[in-house]
C-alpha positions in Angstrom: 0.0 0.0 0.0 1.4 3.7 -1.2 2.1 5.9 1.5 0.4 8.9 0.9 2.1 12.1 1.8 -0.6 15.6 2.8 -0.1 18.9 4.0 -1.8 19.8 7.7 -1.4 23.1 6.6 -4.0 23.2 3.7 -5.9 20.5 5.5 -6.0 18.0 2.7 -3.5 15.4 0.8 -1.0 17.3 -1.6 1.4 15.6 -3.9 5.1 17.7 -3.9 6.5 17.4 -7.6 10.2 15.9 -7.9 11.5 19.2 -9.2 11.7 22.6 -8.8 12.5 25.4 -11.3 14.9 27.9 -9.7 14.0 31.0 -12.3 10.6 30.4 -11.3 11.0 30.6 -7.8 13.2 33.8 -7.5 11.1 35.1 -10.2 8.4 34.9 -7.4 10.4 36.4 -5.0 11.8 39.4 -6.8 10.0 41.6 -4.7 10.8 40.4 -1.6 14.5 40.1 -2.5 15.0 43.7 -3.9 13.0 45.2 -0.7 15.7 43.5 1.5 18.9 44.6 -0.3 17.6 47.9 -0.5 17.2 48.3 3.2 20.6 46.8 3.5 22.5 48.8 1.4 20.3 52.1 2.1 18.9 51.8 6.2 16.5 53.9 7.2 16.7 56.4 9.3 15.0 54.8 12.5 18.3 52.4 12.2 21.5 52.4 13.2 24.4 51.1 10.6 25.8 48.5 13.5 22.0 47.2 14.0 21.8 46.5 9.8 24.2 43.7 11.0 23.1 39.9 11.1 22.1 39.3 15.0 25.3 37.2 15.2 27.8 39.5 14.7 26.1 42.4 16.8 27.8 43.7 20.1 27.2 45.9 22.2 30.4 47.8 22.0 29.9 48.6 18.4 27.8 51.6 19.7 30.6 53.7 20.8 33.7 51.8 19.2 33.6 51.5 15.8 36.7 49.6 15.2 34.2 46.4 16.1 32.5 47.3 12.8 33.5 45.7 9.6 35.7 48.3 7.4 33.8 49.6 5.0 30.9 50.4 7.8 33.1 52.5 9.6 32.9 55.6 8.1 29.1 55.9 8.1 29.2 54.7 11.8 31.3 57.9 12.7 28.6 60.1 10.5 25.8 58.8 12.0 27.5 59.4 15.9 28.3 63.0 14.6 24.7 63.5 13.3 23.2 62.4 16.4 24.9 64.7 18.6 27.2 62.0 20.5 31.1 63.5 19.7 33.3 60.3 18.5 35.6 59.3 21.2 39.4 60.6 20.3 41.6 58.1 19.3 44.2 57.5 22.6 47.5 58.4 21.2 50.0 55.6 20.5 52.6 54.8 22.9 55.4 55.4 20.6 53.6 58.4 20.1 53.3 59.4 23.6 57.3 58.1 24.4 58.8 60.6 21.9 61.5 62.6 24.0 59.4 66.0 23.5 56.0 64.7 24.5 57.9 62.9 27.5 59.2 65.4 28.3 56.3 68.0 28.8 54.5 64.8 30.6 57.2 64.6 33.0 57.2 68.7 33.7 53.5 68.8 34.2 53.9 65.9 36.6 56.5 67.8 38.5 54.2 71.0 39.3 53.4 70.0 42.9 56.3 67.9 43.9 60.0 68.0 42.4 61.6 65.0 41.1 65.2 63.7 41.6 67.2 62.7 38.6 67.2 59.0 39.9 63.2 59.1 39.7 62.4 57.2 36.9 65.0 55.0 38.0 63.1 54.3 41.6 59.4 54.3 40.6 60.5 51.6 38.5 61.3 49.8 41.2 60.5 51.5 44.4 57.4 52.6 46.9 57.5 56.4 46.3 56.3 59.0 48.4 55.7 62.6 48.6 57.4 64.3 51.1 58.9 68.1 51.6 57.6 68.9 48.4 59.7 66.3 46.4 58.6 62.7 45.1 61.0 60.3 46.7 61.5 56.8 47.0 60.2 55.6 50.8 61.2 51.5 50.2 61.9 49.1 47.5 59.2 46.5 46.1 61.0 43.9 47.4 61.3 42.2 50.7 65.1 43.8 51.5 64.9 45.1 54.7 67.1 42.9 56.9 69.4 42.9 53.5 69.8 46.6 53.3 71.0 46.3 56.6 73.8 43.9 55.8 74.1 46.1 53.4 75.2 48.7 56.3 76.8 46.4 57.8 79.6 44.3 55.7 78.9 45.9 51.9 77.4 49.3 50.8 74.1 50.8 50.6 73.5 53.6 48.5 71.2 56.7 48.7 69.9 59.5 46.6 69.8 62.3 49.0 69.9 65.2 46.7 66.7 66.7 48.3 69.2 68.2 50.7 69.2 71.9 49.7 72.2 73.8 49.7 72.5 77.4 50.8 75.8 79.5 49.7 77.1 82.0 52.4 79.5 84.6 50.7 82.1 86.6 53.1 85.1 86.6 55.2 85.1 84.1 58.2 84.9 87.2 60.3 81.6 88.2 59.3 80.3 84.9 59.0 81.4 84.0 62.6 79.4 86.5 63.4 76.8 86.2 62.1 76.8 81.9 63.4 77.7 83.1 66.5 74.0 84.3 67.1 72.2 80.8 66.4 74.6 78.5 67.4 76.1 77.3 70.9 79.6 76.4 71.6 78.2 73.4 74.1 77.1 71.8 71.5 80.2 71.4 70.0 83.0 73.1 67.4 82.2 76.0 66.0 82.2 76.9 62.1 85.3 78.4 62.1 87.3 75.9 63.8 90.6 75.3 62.4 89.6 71.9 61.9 86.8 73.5 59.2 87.9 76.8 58.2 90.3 75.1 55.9 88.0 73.3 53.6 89.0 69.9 54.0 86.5 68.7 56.9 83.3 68.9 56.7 81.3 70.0 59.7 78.2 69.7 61.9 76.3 72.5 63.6 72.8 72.6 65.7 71.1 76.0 64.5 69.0 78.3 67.0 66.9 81.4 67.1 68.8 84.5 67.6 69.7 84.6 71.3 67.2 81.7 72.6 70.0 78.8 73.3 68.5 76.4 74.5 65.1 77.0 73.6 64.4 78.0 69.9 65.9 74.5 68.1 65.6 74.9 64.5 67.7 71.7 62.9 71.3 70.4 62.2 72.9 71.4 59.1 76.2 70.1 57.8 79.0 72.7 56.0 82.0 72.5 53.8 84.3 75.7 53.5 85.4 76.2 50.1 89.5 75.9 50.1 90.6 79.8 48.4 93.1 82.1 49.6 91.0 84.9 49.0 89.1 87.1 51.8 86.0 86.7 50.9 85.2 82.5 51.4 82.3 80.5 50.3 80.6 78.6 53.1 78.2 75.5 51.7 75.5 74.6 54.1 73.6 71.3 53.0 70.3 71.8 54.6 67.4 69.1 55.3 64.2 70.2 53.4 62.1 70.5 56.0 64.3 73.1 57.5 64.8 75.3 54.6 62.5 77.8 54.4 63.0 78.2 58.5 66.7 78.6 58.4 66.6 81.0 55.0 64.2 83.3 56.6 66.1 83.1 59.5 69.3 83.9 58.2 67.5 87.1 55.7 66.8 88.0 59.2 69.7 88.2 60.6 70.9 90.5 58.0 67.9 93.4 58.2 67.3 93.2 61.5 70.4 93.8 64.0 72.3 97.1 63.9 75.6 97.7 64.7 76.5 98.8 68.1 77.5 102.8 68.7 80.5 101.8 70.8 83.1 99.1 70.5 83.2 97.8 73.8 82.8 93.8 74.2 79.3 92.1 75.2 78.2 88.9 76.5 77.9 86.1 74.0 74.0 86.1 74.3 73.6 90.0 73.9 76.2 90.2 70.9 74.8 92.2 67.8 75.9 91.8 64.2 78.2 94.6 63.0 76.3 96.6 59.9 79.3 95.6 57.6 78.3 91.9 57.9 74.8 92.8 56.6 76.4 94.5 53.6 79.4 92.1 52.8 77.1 88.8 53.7 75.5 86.9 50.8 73.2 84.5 50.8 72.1 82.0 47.9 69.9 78.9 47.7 70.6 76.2 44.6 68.1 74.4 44.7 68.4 71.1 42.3 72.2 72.1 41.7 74.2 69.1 43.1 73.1 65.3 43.1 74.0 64.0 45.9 74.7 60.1 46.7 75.2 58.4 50.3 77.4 55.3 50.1 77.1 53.0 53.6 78.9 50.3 54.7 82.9 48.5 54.0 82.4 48.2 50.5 81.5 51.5 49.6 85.1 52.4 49.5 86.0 49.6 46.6 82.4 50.6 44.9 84.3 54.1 44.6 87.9 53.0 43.5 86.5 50.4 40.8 84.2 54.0 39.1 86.0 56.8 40.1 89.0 56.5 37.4 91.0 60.1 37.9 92.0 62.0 34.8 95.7 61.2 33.6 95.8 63.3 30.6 95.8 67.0 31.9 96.4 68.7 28.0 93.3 66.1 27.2 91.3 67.6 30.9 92.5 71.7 29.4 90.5 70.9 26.2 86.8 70.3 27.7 84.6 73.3 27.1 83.7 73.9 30.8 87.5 74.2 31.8 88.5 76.7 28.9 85.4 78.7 29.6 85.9 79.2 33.5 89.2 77.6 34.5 91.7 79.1 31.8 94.9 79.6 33.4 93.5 78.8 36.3 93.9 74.6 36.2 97.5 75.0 38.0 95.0 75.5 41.2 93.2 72.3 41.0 96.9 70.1 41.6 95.0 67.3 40.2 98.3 65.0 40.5 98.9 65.8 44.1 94.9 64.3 44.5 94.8 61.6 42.6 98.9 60.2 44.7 96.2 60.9 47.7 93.3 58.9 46.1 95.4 56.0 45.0 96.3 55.7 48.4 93.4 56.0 50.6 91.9 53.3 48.0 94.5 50.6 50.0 92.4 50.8 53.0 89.4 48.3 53.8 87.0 50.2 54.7 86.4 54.2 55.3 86.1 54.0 59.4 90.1 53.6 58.4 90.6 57.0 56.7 90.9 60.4 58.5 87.3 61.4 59.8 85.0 64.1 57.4 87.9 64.6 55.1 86.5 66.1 52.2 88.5 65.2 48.7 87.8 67.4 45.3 89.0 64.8 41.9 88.4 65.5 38.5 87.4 61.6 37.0 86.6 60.0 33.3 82.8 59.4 32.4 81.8 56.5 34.9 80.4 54.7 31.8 83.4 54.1 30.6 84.5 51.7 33.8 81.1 50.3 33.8 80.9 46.0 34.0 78.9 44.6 31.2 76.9 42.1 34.1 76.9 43.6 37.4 79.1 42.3 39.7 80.2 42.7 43.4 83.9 45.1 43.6 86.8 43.8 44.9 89.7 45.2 47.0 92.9 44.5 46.0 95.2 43.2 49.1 97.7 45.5 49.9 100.8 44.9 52.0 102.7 48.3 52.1 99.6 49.8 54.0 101.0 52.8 55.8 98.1 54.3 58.1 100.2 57.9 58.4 100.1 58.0 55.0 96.5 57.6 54.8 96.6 60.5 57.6 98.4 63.0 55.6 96.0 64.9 53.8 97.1 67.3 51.0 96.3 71.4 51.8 95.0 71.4 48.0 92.3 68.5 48.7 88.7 69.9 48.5 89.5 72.1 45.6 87.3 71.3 43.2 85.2 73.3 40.4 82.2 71.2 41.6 81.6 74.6 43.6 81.2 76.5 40.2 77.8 76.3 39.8 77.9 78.6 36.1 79.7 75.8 34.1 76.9 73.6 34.7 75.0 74.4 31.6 78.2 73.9 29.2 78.6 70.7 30.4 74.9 69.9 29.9 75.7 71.2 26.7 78.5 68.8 26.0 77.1 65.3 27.8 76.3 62.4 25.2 72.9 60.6 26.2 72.9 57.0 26.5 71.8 57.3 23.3 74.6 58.8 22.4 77.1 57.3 24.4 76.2 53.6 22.4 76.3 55.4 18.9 79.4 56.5 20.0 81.2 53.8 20.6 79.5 51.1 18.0 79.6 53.6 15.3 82.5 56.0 15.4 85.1 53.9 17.0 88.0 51.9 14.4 86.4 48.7 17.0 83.0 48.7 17.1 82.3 48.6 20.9 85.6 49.2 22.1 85.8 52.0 24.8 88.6 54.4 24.8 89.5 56.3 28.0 91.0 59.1 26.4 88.5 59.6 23.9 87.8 63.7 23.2 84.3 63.1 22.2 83.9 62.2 26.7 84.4 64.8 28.9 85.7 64.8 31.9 83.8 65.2 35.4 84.3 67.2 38.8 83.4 65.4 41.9 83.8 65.7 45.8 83.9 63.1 48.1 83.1 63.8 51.8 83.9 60.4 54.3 81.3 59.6 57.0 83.2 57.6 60.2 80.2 56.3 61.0 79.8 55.4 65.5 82.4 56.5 67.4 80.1 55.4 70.1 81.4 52.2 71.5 78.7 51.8 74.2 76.2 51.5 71.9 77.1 50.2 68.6 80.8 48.5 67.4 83.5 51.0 66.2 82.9 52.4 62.6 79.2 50.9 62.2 77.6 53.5 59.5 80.9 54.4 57.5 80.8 55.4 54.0 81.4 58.4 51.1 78.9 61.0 50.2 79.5 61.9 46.7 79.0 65.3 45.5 78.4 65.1 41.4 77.3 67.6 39.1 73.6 68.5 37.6 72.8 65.8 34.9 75.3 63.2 35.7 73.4 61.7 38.4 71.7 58.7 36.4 75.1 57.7 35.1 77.1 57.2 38.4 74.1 55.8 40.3 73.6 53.0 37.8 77.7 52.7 37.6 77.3 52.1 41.3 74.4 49.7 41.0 76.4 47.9 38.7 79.2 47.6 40.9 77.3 46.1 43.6 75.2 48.4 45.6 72.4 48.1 46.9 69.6 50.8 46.5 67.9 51.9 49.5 65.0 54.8 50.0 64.0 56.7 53.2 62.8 54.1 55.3 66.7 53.0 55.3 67.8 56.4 56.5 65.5 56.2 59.4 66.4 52.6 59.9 70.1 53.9 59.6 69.2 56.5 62.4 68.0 53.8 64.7 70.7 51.6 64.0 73.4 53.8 65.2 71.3 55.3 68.1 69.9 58.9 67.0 66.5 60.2 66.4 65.5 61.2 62.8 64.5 64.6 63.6 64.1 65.5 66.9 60.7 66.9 69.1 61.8 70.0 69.7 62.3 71.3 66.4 59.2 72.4 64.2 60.4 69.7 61.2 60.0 67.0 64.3 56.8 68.4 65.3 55.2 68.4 62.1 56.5 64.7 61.5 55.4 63.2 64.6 51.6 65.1 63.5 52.0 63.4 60.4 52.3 59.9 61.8 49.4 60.8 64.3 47.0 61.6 61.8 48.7 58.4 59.1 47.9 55.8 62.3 45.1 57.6 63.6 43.4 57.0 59.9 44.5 53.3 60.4 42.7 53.2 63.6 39.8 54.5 62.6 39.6 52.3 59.4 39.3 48.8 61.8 35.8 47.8 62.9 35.3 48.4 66.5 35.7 44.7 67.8 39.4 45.0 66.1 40.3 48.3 67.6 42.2 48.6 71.2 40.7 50.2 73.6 43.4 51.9 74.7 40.9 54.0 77.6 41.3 49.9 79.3 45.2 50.4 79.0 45.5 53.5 80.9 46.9 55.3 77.4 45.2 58.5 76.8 47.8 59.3 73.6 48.8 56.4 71.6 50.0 58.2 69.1 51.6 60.8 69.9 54.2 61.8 72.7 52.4 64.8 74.9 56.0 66.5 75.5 54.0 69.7 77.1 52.1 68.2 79.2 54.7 65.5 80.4 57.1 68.1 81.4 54.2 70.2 83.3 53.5 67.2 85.3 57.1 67.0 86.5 57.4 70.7 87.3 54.3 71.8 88.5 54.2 74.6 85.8 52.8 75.3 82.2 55.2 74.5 79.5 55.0 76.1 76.2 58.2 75.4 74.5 60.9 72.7 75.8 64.3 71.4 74.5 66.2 68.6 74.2 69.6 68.5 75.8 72.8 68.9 74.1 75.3 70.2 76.0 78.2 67.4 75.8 79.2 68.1 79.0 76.2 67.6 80.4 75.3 65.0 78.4 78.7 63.0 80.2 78.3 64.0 83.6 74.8 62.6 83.4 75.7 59.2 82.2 78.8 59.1 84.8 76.0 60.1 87.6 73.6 57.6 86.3 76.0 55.0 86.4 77.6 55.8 89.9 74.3 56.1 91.0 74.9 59.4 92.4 72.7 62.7 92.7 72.5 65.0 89.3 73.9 68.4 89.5 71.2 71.4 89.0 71.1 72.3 85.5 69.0 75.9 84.7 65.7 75.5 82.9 65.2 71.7 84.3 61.5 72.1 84.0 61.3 72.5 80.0 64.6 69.9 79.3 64.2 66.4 77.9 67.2 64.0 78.0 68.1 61.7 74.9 67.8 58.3 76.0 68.9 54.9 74.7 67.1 51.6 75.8 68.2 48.0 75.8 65.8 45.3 77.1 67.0 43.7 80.0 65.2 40.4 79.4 62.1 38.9 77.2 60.3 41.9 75.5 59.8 44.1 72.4 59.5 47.8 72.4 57.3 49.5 69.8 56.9 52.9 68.8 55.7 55.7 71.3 55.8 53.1 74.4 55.6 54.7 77.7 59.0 54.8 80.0 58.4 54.4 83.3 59.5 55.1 86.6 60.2 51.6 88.7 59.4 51.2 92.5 61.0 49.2 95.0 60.4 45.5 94.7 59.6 45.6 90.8 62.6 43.7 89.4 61.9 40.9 91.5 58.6 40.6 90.1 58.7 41.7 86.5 57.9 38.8 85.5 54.4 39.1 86.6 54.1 42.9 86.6 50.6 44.2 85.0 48.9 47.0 84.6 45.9 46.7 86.1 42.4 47.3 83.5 41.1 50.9 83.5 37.6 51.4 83.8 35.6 53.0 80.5 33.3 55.5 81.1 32.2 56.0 77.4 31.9 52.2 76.6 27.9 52.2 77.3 27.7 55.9 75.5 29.4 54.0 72.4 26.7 51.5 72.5 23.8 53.4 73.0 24.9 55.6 69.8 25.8 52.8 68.0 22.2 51.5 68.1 20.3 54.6 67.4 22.9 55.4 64.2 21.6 52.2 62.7 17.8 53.0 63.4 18.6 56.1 62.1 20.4 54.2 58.4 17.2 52.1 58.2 14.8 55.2 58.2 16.5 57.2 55.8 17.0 53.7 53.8 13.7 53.3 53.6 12.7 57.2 52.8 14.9 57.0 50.1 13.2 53.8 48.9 9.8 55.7 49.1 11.1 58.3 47.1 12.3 56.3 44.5 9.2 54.3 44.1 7.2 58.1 43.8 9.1 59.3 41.4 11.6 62.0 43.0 15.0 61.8 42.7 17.5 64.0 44.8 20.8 64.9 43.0 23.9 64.3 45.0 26.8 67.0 45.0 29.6 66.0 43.5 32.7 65.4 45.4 36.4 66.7 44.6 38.4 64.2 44.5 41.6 65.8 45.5 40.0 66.9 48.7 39.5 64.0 51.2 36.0 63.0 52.4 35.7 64.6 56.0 34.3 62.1 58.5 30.4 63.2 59.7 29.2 64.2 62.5 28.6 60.6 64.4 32.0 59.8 63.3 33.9 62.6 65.1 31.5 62.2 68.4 32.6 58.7 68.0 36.2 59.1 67.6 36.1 61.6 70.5 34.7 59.2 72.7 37.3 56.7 71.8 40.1 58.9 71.7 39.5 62.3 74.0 40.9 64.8 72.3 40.7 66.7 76.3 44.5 65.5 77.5 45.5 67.4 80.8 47.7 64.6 82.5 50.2 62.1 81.8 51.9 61.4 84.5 49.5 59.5 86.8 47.8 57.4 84.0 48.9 54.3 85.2 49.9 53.0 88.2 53.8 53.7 87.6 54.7 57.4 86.6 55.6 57.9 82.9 58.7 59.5 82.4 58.8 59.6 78.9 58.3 58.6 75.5 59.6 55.8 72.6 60.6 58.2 69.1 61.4 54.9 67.4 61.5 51.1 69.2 62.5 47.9 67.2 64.8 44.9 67.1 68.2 46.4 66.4 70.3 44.1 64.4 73.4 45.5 65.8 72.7 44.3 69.1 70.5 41.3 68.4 68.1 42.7 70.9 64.7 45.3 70.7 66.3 48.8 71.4 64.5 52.1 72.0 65.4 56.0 71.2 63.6 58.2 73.2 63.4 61.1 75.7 62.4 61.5 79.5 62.0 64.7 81.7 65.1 65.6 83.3 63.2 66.0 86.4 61.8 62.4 86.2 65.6 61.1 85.5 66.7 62.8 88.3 63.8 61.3 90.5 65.2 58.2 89.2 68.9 58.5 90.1 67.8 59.7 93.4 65.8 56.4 94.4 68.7 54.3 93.4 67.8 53.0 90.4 69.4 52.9 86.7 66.3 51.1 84.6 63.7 51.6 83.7 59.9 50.2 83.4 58.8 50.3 79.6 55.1 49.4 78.4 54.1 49.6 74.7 50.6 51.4 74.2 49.2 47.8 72.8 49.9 45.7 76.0 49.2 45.6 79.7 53.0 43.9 80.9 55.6 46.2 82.0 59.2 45.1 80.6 62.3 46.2 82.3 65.2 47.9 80.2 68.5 49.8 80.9 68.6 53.4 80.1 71.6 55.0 78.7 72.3 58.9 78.0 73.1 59.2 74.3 75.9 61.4 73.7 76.5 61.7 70.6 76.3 64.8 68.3 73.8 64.0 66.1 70.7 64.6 68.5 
């Protein structure tokens, strides 16, 4: 039987024939087919060129990118986007657009408008944290885990630091004047003044602690070091290298100086503290500021010194050094002064040595060396020291009289030799292009010129209670504007190690100073800054993770309340205090503190704070800002067990009680705004700057006050041992293989100590209820 075959649709049988003609059928369709290549080829207006697509190859980006549009769309894409009011989005520029050297640079100046930039910067964002700090952009710590190798570094090979954000400040007149003038802000307590003979020559380089006209003590400003520049002439160049959070105090106060004392009517002599500056020294008395002049480089630890004989390669042609443009513009007939033969005798051999603690301390050493890319290793590699066996330490004693000349000091001759540098560009054209051996370096090559540098040696601790002998040696290297990239990655190549400014304060802590110190306004404004950095950390953790600090018995955890510390030891307000620096002093109160023995009266007691250095005694770790305290009878025999007892918190039920009616209050405004949206009205929220940081509301601040009252009137009695003082800085110290402190106490608490027979201390970190016990030393050193 035939199976029959029917359509449903037509609702009866149907037989299908066993061909089709194809003419026919488009024939038929002609219509249909025409209609739809015409809306193709020529879409309407209600349509888009993108939406003509096949639903396939539609995407949603092809709206506002038309490079996800077939080729020959494109154009008509762009036209419809301008048509309709919606600009086409600008084509980003390329990269090797955007990395030409002129468009790089203008990127690089616009980014420097609110904070200066190094010549090493591009180096270290590469490959450091950076941070912005004194109005420059600096590197803080590099991106790798290297802290305990930065300080082997220190220790037994080099670190190296860019510290060109050190300003220097050119005083211009004859040591006469300028003793003078010094002689107002400066103390002779403190140490040599900045004419000593050891200075005035040239060929040391000097410390000095800076005051306010006539205020000594009170009225710290900062420590600045100085070079003399080595002339016969009467009028002498003094070189101040100035921190840059100091400089626009110490300008201003030196401008000062000059307009504001008169000379005196007689002649006849005056106390020190009364003394006025004669009205010659305001006229013959110059002061400069270059910023940016001088790149600066700080070479730490043994190895620096063979890091410096492997680059520094001194000049041996001197008809070859005669030739460079920046010599026969400024130096003609003048090179005879520079003795560069006697200096480079001296260099070669004060290279001999094994490390710089070895050398004669601050000596300051002006040499005239090839291009440091020409001494640079193809791999980087660690230097090594010859072994010498004709060492001859008098020899390494004997300095020359010519040794800091140098025409580093010459600031004009700069731009010639900007003029005159070959980029690295340059420098590998050079050589792979004009040389008779491709790649072969010559050292006397004309086309190189030759570069002025001074070295100033650092002796590192001299300090042997605290650290060993000669911990913190090294060079500072003094190079000229625009040949900092070259020597720094000469170094690097050589072996050192990079470091930023958490190493300098690490440095600091190592060899027992404080950074910068509380009594200063450069200090002040630090320790505010790490307040408000840790009080924003705080702040940030829920308040189950926070430490309630109220239950400690520490009412300022992060920062040291040096005011009202020293009015609770002397019964009077404080408005301004110092920090003692009187070496004398400093001595007879470690020699006291040791014997045991009473302290002599020292003037202004109530407003002093002693420098103090910690050790732990036993098990422990100290921690920034920990509280030093005063021991009682009977505690050492039960440290081990010694607690502060739990404080009670008054504002812990206020917390609460907020806490619950802030969140009521979220859900009603939650659900207004819910209500809002559902009728239809919609509120417009202000926009935000985003430079400016969101202030915390109202609820936040009533709750930040309640967990941190910003109402401090006592210190002293907080706990149930008196505080004494303060932590600046508290850490394990890998010098001593134990946690060590820097900080300060009130000279009337230290005395209260010494006179109850005891010489530790109790120390408590802000974090913890256990008192530790700890020695206390007086840190003498000069650089307080």
């Amino acid at each position: 039987m035939e199976e029959k075959e029917f359509d449903a649709t037509l609702g009866g049988n149907e037989e299908l024939p066993y061909s089709a003609n194809t003419m026919k059928f488009a024939a038929s369709r002609s219509i249909e087919i025409a209609a739809m290549t015409e809306s193709i080829l020529r879409p309407s207006k209600t349509k888009l060129i993108f939406q003509t697509l096949p639903v396939h190859m539609r995407r949603r980006v092809m709206s506002h990118n038309s490079k996800r549009l077939p080729r020959k769309l494109r154009l008509g894409h762009l036209d419809q986007l301008k048509k309709s009011g919606l600009p086409p989005k600008q084509k980003r520029p390329s990269r090797k657009y955007r990395r030409r050297p002129t468009n790089l640079l203008e990127e690089y100046n616009r980014r420097q408008k609110r904070n200066a930039w190094l010549e090493t910067h591009i180096w270290h964002a590469k490959r450091f944290h950076m941070i912005e700090r004194w109005g420059y952009r600096l590197a803080h710590a590099p991106c790798d885990k290297a802290f305990r190798a930065c300080y082997r570094a220190t220790s037994a090979h080099c670190l190296m630091q860019d510290i060109s954000y050190l300003t220097p400040i050119k005083i211009t007149g004859t040591p006469e004047h300028i003793k003078t003038l010094f002689s107002m802000i400066t103390s002779g307590s403190c140490g040599l003044s900045i004419t000593a003979r050891a200075y005035i020559t040239g060929n040391r380089q000097g410390s000095i602690h800076l005051y306010k006209p006539n205020e000594y003590p009170l009225g710290y400003v900062g420590k600045v070091t100085f070079t003399w520049e080595n002339s016969s002439e009467d009028n002498k160049n003094l070189w101040l290298f100035v921190h840059p959070s100091q400089v626009k105090e110490i300008e201003c106060l030196l401008n000062e100086l000059l307009k504001t004392y008169l000379s005196m009517d007689d002649g006849s002599a005056v106390p020190e503290k009364r003394r006025k500056l004669n009205e010659n020294c305001s006229q013959h008395v110059k002061i400069q500021v270059f910023t940016g002049s001088f790149n600066i480089f700080r070479l730490t630890g043994p190895k620096s010194h063979q890091i410096l004989a492997n680059t520094l390669k001194c000049v041996n042609d001197n008809e070859k050094f005669r030739n460079d443009k920046w010599v026969s513009s400024h130096y003609s007939g003048k090179t005879s002064q520079l003795k560069l033969d006697e200096k480079k005798k001296y260099w070669e051999n004060i290279i001999k040595a094994a490390s710089p603690s070895q050398l004669s301390p601050h000596i300051v050493l002006g040499l005239v060396v090839k291009d440091p890319r020409l001494s640079r290793p193809s791999k980087r590699t660690k230097a090594k020291r010859d072994i010498y066996e004709d060492i001859n330490i008098e020899d390494l004693k004997m300095i020359p009289p010519s040794a800091s000349i140098s025409p580093v000091w010459n600031t004009d001759m700069y731009e010639v030799m900007k003029e005159n540098r070959l980029t690295n560009g340059q420098f590998v054209e050079h050589i792979t292009k004009t040389q008779l051996v491709p790649g072969e370096v010559y050292e006397e090559d004309p086309a190189l010129q030759s570069i002025p540098v001074v070295l100033i040696q650092r002796p590192g601790s001299q300090v042997s209670e605290f650290k060993k002998l000669g911990y913190g040696c090294g060079w500072d290297i003094i190079v000229p504007s625009g040949y900092g990239l070259p020597f720094w990655q000469t170094f690097i190549m050589f072996g050192a190690r990079p470091g930023g400014l958490r190493e300098t304060e690490s440095l600091s802590f190592e060899m027992g100073d404080c950074y910068l110190p509380p009594d200063s306004l450069a200090g002040n404004t630090e320790e505010k800054r790490i307040e408000a950095d840790m009080k924003e950390k705080y702040f940030r953790r829920p308040p189950s993770k926070r430490v309630n600090y109220t239950k400690l018995g520490i009412n300022s955890p992060f920062i040291p309340q040096w005011n009202i510390l020293l009015k609770d030891w002397s019964n009077q307000d404080v408005n301004r205090f110092f920090v003692l620096r009187d070496r004398q002093l400093l001595e007879q109160l470690q020699e006291c503190l040791h014997r045991k023995s009473k302290l002599s009266h020292l003037e202004n007691s109530a407003v002093c704070l002693v420098p103090v250095y910690l050790h732990m005694a036993k098990r422990g770790s100290l921690r920034k800002h920990a509280i030093i305290c005063l021991p009682k009878s009977g505690d050492i025999s039960v440290i081990d067990t010694l607690r502060e007892t739990q404080h009670e918190d008054s504002n812990e039920k206020l917390r609460k009680q907020m806490r619950v009616e802030h969140k009521k209050n979220v859900k009603q405004l939650k659900r207004r705004k819910i209500k809002r949206k559902k009728k239809g009205i919609v509120v417009k929220k202000e926009k935000a700057n985003k430079q400016t940081k969101k202030e915390p509301s109202e609820y936040a601040k009533k709750m930040r006050e309640l967990w941190l009252p910003s109402n401090i009137n006592n210190v002293r009695n907080t706990c149930s041992r008196e505080v004494m003082g303060y932590l600046s800085q508290g850490a394990f110290s890998f010098s001593e293989a134990n946690s060590c402190g820097v900080g300060y106490v009130a000279y009337n608490a230290l005395s209260l100590l010494v006179q109850n027979g005891f010489n530790y201390v109790l120390v408590r970190n802000t974090s913890s209820f256990k008192y530790r016990i700890a020695k206390i030393q007086i840190i003498k050193s000069q650089n307080l």
